[in-house]
C-alpha positions as CSV (number, residue, x, y, z in Angstrom):
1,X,-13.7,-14.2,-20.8
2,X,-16.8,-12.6,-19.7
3,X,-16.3,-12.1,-16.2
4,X,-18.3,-8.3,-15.9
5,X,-17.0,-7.9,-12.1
6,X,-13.3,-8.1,-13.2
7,X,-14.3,-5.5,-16.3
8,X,-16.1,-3.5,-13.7
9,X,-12.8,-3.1,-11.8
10,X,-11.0,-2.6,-14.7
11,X,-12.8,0.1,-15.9
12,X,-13.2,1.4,-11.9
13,X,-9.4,1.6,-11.8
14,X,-8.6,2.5,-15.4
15,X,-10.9,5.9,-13.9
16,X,-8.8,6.0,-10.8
17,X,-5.7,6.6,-12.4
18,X,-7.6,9.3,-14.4
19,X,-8.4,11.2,-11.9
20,X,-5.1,11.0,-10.4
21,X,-3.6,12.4,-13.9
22,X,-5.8,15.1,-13.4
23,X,-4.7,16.2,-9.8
24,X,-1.9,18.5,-10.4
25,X,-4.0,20.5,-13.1
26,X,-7.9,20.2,-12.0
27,X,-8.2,19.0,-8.1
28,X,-11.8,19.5,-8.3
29,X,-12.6,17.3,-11.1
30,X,-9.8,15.0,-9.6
31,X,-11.2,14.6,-6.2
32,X,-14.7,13.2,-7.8
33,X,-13.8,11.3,-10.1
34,X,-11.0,9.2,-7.5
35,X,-13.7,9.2,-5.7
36,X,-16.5,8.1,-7.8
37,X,-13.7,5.1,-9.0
38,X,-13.0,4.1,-5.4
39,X,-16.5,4.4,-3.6
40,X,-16.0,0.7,-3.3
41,X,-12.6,-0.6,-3.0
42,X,-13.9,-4.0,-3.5
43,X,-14.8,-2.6,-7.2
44,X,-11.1,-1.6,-8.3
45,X,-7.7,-3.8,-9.1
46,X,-6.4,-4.3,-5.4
47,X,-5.3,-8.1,-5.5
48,X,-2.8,-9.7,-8.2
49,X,-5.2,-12.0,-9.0
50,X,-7.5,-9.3,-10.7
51,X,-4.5,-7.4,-12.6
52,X,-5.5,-6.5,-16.5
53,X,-3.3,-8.8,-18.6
54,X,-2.5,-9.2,-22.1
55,X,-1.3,-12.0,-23.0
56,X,1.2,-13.6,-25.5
57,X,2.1,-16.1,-27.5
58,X,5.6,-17.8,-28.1
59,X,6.4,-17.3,-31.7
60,X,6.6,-14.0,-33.7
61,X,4.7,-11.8,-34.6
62,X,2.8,-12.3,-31.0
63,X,4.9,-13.2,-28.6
64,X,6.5,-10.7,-25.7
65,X,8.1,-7.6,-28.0
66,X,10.8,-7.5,-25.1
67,X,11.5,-10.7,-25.8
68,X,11.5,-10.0,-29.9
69,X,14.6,-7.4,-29.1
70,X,16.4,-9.3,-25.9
71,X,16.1,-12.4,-26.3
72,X,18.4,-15.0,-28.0
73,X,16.0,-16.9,-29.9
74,X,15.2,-13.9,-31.8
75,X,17.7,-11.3,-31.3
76,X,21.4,-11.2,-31.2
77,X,21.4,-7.8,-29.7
78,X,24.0,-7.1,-26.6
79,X,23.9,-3.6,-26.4
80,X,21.1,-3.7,-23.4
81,X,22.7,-3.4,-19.9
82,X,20.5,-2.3,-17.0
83,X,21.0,1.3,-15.6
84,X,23.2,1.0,-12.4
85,X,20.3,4.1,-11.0
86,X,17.9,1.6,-10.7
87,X,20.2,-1.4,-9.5
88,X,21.9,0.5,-6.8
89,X,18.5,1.6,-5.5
90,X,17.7,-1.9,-5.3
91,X,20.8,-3.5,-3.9
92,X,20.8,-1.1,-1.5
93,X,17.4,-2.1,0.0
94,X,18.2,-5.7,-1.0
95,X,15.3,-5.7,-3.0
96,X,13.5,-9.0,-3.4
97,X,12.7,-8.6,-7.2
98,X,15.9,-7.9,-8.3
99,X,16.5,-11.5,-9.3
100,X,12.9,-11.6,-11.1
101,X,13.9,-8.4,-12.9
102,X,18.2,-9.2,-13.3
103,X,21.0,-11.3,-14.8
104,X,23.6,-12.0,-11.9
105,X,27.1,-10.6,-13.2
106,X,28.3,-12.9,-10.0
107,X,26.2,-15.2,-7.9
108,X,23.7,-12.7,-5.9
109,X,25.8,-9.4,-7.4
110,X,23.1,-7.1,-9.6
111,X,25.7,-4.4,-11.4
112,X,24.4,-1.7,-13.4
113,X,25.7,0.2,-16.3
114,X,26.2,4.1,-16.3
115,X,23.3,5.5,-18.3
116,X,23.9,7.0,-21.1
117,X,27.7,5.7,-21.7
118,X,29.2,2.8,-23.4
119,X,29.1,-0.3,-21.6
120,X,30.9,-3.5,-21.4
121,X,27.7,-6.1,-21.9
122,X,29.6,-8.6,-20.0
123,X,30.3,-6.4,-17.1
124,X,26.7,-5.9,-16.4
125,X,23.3,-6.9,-15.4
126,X,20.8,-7.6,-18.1
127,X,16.8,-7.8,-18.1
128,X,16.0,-11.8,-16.5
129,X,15.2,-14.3,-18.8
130,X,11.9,-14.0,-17.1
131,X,10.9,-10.7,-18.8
132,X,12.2,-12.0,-22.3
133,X,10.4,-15.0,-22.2
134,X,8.1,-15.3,-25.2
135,X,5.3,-15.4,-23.6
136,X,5.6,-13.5,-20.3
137,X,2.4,-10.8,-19.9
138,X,1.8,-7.3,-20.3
139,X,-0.3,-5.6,-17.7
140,X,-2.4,-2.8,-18.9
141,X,-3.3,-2.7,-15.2
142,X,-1.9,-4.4,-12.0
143,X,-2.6,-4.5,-8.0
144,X,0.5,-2.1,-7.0
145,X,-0.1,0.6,-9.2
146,X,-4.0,0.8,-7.8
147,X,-2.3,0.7,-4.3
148,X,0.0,3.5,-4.7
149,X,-2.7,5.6,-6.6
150,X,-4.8,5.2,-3.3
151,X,-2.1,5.9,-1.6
152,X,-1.7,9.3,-3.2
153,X,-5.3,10.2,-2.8
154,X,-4.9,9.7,0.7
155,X,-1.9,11.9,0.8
156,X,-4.1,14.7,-1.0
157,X,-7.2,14.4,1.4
158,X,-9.4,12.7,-0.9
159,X,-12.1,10.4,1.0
160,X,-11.3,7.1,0.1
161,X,-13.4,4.1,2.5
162,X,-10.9,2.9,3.9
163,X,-7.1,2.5,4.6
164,X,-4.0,5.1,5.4
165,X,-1.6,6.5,2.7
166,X,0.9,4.0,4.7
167,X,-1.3,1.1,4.4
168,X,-2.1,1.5,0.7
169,X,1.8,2.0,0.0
170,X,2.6,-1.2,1.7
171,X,-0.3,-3.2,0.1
172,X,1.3,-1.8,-3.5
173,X,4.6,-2.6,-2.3
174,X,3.7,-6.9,-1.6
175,X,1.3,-6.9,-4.3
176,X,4.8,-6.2,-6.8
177,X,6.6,-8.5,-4.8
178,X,3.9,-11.2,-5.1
179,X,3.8,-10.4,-8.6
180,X,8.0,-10.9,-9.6
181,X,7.6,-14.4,-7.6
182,X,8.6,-13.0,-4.0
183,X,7.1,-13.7,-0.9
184,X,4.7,-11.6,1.8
């Protein structure tokens, strides 16, 4: 809609995660260009409220394409359980996204299938009604991936203006929990 700051930080972090990309193969050409994106941190994708969203629409053909294979109004497919990897991870730390992300199979219980092998679709989580909603957003790019991408560059020594590898972790950390509807 015309707003040139939030293209500027866009584009800053869009280069950002370039350079990154680049770190394991060129760390010279790496190390500028993160730190030609991040010079200003004010300039990149650090808050929720500047996250790169597309949006959609409620009714085929541009609504949520999740939503045109999971959910009932358009799909009768129940062959999509969640992998119990990712679940256990998350019950374990009790998670606050997991019911943002998660069916219950039983009040507050998140179960996860084995990956890879049949599956009882009753038995399991599936993706929230929240992700297969028509209309819920794709995000070319959001708040926590900018986060942990300065939090790497930290890690590797790259000058970056301001902020620890620890601090930029936990500021990617609450800006996903923001995000899925959680709390600081």
């Amino acid at each position: 809609n015309g707003s040139v700051a939030q293209w500027v930080k866009f584009g800053n972090s869009l280069k950002l995660r370039m350079g990154m990309i680049l770190a394991d193969s060129d760390n010279t050409k790496a190390k500028s260009t993160v730190e030609s994106a991040a010079a200003d941190l004010t300039k990149l994708i650090t808050v929720n409220a500047d996250n790169s969203r597309f949006p959609y629409i409620s009714a085929p053909p541009n609504n949520n394409p999740i939503s045109a294979n999971l959910n009932p109004l358009f799909s009768s497919r129940e062959d999509f359980v969640i992998a119990g990897a990712i679940v256990n991870e998350m019950n374990g730390k009790s998670d606050p996204r997991r019911p943002f992300y998660y069916t219950e199979v039983t009040p507050g219980n998140y179960v996860g299938g084995n990956y890879g092998f049949s599956n009882a679709y009753a038995n399991f989580s599936h993706v929230s009604a929240k992700i297969i909603a028509p209309t819920f957003e794709a995000l070319l790019m959001d708040a926590s991936e900018v986060n942990f991408l300065l939090a790497e560059a930290v890690e590797r020594g790259y000058t970056i203006p301001s902020g620890t590898a620890e601090t930029h972790y936990n500021n990617a950390i609450t800006q996903s929990i923001l995000y899925w509807g959680g709390t600081a």
